[in-house]
C-alpha positions as CSV (number, residue, x, y, z in Angstrom):
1,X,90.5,114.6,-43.2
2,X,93.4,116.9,-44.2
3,X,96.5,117.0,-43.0
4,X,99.2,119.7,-42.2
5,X,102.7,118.4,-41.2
6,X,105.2,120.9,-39.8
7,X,108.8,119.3,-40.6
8,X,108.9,117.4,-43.0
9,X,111.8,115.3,-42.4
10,X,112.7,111.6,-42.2
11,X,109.5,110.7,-39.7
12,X,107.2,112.8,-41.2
13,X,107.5,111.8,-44.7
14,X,108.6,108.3,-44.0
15,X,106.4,107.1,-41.8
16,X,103.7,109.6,-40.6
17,X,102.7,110.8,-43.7
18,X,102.4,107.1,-45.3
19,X,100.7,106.3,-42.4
20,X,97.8,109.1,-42.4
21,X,97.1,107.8,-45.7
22,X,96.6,103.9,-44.8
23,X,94.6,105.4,-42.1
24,X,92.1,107.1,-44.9
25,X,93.6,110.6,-44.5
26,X,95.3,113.1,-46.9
27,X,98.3,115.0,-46.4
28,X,97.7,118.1,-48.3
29,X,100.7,120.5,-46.8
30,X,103.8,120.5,-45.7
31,X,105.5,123.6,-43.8
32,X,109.0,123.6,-43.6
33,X,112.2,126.0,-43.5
34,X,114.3,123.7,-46.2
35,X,113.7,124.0,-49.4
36,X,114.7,120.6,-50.5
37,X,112.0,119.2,-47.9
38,X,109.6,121.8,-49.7
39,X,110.5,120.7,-53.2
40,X,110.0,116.9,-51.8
41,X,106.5,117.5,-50.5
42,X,105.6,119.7,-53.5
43,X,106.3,116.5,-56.2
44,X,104.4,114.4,-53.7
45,X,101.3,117.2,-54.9
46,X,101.3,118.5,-52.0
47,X,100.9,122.4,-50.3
48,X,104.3,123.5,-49.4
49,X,104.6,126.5,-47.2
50,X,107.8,128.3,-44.9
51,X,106.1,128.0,-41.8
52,X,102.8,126.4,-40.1
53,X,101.7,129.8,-39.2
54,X,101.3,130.9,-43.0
55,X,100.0,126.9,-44.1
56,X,97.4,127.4,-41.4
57,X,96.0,130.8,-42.5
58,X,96.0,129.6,-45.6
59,X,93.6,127.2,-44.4
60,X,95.5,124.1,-45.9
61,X,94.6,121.5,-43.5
62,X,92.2,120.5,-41.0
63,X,94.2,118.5,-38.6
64,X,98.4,119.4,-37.8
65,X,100.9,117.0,-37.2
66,X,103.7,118.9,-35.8
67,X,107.4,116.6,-35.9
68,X,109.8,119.7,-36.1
69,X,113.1,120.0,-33.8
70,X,112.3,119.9,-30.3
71,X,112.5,123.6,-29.6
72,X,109.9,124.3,-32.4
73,X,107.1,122.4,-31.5
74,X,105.6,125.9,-29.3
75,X,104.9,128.0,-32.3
76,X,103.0,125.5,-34.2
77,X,100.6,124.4,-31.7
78,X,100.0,128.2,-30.8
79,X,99.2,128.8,-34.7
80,X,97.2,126.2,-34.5
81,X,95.4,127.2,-31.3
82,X,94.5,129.9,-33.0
83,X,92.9,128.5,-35.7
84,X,90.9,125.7,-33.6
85,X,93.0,123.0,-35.5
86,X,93.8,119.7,-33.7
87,X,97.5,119.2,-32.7
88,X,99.2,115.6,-32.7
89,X,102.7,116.6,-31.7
90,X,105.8,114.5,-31.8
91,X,107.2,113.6,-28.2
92,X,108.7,114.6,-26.3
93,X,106.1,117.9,-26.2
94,X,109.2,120.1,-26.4
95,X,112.8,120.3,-25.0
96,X,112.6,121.9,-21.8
97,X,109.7,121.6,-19.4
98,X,109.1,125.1,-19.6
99,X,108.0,125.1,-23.5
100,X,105.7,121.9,-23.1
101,X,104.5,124.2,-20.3
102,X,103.7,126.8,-22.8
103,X,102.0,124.3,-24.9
104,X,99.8,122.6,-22.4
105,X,98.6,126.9,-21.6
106,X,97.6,127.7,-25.3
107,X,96.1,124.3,-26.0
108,X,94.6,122.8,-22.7
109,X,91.0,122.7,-22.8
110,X,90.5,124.3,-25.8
111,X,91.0,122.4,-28.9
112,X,92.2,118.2,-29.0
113,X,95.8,117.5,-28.6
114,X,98.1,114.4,-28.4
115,X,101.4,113.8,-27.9
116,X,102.5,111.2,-31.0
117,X,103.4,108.3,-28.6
118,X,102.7,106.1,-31.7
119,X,103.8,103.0,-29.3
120,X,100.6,102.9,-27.6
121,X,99.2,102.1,-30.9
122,X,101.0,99.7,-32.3
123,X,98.6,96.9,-32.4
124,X,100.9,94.5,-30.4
125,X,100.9,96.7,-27.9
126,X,97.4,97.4,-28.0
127,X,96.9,93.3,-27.7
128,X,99.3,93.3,-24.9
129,X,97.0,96.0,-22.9
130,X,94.0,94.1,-23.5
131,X,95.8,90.8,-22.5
132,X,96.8,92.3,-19.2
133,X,93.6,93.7,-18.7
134,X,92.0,90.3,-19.0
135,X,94.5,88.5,-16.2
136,X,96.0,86.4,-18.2
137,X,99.8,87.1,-16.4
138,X,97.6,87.9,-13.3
139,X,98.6,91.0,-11.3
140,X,101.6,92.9,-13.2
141,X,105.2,92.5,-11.3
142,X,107.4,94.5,-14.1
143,X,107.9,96.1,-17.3
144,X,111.4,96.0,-18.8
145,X,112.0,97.4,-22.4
146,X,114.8,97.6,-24.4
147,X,114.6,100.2,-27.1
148,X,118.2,100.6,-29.0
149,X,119.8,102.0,-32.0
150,X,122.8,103.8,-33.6
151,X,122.9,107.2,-34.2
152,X,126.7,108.9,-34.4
153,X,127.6,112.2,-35.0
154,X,127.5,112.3,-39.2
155,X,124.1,110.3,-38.9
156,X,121.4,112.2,-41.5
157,X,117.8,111.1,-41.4
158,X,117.2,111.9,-45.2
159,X,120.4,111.7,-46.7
160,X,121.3,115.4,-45.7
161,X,118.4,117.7,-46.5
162,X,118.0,118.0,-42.7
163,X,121.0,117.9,-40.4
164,X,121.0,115.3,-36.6
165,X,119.7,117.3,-34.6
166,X,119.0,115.0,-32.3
167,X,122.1,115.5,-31.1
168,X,122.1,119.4,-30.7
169,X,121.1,119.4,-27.2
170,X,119.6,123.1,-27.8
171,X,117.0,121.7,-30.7
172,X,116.4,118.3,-28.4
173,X,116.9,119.2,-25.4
174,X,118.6,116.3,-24.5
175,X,119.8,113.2,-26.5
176,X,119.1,109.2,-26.6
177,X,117.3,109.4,-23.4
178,X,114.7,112.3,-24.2
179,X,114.3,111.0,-27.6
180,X,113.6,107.3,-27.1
181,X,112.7,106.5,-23.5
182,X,109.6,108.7,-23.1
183,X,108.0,105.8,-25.6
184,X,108.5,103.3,-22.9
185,X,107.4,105.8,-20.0
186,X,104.0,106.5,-21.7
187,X,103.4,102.8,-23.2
188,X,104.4,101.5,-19.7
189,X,101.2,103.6,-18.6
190,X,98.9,102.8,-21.1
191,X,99.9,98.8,-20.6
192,X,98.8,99.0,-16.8
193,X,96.5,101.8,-16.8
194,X,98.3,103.7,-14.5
195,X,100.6,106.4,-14.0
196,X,104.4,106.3,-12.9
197,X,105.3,107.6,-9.3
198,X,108.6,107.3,-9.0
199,X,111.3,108.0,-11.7
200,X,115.1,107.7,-12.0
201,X,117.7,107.9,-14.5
202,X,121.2,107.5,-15.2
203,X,123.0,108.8,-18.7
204,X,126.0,108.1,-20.4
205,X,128.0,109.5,-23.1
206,X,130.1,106.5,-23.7
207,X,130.6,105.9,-27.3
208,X,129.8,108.8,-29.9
209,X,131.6,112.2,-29.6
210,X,128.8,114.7,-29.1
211,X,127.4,116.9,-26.1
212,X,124.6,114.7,-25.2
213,X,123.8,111.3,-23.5
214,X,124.0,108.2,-26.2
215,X,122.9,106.2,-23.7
216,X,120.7,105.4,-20.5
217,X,119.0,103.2,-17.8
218,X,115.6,104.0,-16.3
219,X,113.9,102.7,-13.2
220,X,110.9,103.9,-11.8
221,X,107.8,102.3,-10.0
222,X,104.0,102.6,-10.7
223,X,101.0,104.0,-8.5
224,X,100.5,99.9,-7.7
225,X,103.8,99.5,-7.2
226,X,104.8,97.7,-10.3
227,X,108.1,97.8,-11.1
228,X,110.2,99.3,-14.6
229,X,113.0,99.4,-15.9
230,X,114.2,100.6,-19.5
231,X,117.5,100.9,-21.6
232,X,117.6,103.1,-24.1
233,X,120.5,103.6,-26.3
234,X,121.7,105.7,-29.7
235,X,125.3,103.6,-29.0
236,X,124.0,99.6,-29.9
237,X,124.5,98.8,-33.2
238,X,121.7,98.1,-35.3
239,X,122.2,94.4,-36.6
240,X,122.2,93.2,-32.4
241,X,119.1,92.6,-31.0
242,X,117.7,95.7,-29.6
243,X,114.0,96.2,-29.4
244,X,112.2,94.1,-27.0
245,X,109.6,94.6,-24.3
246,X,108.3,92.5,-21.5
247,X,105.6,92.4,-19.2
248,X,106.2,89.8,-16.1
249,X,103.0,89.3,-14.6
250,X,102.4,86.8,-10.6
251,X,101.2,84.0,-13.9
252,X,103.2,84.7,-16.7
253,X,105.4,86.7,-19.1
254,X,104.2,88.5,-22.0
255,X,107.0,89.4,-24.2
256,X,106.7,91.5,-27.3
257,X,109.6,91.3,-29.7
258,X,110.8,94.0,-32.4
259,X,107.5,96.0,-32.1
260,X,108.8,99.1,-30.4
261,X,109.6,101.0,-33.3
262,X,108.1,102.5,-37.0
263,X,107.3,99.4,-38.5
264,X,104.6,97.1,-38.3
265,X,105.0,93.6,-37.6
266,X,107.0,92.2,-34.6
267,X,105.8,89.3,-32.2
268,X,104.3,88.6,-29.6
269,X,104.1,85.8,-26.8
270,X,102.5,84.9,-23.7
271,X,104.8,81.8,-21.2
272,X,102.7,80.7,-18.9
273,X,104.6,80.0,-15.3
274,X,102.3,76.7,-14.1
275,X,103.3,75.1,-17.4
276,X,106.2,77.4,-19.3
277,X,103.9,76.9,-22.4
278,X,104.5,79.4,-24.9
279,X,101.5,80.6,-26.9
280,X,101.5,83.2,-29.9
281,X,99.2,86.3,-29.5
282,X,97.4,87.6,-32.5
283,X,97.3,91.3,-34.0
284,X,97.3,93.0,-37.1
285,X,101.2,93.0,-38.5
286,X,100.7,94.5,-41.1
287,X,99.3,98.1,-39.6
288,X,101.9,100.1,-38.5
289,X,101.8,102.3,-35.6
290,X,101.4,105.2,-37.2
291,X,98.9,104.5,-39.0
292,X,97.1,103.3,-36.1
293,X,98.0,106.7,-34.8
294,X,96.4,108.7,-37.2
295,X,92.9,106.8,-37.1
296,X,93.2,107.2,-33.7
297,X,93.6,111.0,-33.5
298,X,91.5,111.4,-36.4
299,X,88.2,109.6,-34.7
300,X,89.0,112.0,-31.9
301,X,88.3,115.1,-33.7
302,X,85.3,113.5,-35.4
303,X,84.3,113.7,-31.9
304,X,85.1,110.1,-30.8
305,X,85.9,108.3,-27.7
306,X,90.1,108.5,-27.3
307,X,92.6,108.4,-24.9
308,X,94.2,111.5,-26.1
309,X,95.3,113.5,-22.8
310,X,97.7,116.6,-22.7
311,X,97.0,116.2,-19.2
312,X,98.5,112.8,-18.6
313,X,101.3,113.8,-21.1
314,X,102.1,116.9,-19.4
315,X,102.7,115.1,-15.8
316,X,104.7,112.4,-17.5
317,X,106.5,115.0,-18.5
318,X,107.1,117.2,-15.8
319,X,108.4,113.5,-14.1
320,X,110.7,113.3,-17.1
321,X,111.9,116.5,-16.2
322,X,112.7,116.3,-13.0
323,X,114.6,113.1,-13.4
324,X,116.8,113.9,-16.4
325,X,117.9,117.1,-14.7
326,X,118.9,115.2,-11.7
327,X,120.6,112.9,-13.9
328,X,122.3,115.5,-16.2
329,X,124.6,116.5,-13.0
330,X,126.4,113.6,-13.3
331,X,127.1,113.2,-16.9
């Protein structure tokens, strides 16, 4: 299948693009305002284009991938509504509730769409849902995650041709906490098969001198009651440890370590509480998540059985919402 990415920054050509092709895909445009990301795609042979609104009428691509800023995801899915083209679009679905809104009216029910919540296909995660799903912690008690990095203020992605935005809080509506801890949210789902009912958060702007969060703790609980709790951080510096996840189950603990991220590869280990025996889990470490993403989304539009849901993605995110505003008045 072809693919259309709009934005072609760091993600995008890094990981997502690499990844469609592992997956059997081919990228065959790019749409994006800066030239230099335009030049890149066009030595990688591919369409390059100013917008996804003139790469879709040109009929370029049969499937979009949409990883601009925050505040531009709306007009690519809308093109691409138009045009009956799938959308997989980088979370969150846009920076303010009312433009994922937008998005959920011009795709819903129409054409596919899927937020890229490329966690819930990282094959250690996908081992860790089917290992829960088979009892072996017995019923789930709690999720905590720890999902960190550094980003300051004169970070660049791809060594300047785009600018951080992720710290503009116009372009992503938000900073550390909208960008990293809706992963952990919609994995958190996917690993008990449920939604969230309750959310909170608290922010902090302790470290890097910008005008949004670089920092924050969620706590939430399940529809069963499980409980979660998730720091997420742009402030911990990249050589600590800083990406782990754990499921505590009434028999167990499942704990999955340096797998929430790009890359593929990690581990993953089950301690059982009768014993405190550790056993290793097998998966694939050498398929990333995003290329389990793309032959995900990909089957879909063959007509496929998926879990794709705008849906799902839009109540998570109308939960986000409510949440980081409350939390936003006392920053």
């Amino acid at each position: 299948m072809r693919w259309g990415i709009a934005g072609f920054g760091w993600v995008a050509a890094d990981y997502m693009a690499p990844g469609i092709r592992a997956a059997g895909g081919e990228v065959t445009a790019v749409a994006d305002p800066s030239a230099g990301a335009r030049s890149r795609a066009e030595a990688q042979g591919m369409l390059a284009f100013d917008t996804a609104e003139a790469m879709l009428a040109a009929g370029a691509c049969d499937l979009l991938y949409v990883a601009t800023p925050n505040d531009a995801h709306l007009p690519p899915a809308r093109a691409a509504a138009a045009a009956g083209i799938p959308v997989l679009c980088e979370k969150p679905m846009a920076a303010t509730i009312d433009e994922a809104e937008a998005i959920a009216a011009v795709v819903g029910g129409k054409l596919l769409y899927g937020t890229a919540f490329d966690q819930r296909h990282h094959p250690a995660h996908t081992a860790m849902t089917a290992a829960i799903a088979a009892g072996s912690i017995g019923r789930p008690v709690a999720i905590r995650i720890l999902y960190a990095c550094w980003v300051d203020p004169s970070w660049s992605p791809d060594g300047g041709v785009h600018d951080n935005w992720r710290a503009d809080p116009k372009r992503a509506g938000g900073g550390a906490v909208i960008d990293l801890a809706l992963h952990g949210l919609d994995l958190a789902e996917r690993l008990l098969g449920e939604p969230f009912a309750r959310l909170s958060i608290e922010l902090q702007r302790r470290i890097h001198d910008y005008a949004v969060d670089d920092g924050g703790m969620l706590t939430g609980r399940t529809a069963s009651g499980v409980l979660f709790q998730s720091h997420v951080a742009y402030n911990c510096a990249e050589t600590l440890p800083r990406r782990r996840l754990e499921v505590l189950g009434e028999r167990g603990l499942l704990v999955a370590t340096d797998t929430m991220g790009q890359t593929a590869g990690g581990t993953l280990v089950r301690r059982a509480s009768d014993t405190g025996e550790e056993v290793a889990i097998d998966y694939d470490r050498t398929r990333s998540p995003f290329a389990a993403q793309a032959a995900a989304f990909m089957a879909a539009a063959r007509g496929e059985p998926h879990d794709f849901s705008i849906t799902r993605d839009l109540a998570l995110m109308r939960l986000f919402d409510g949440a980081y505003r409350e939390a936003s008045t006392w920053l």
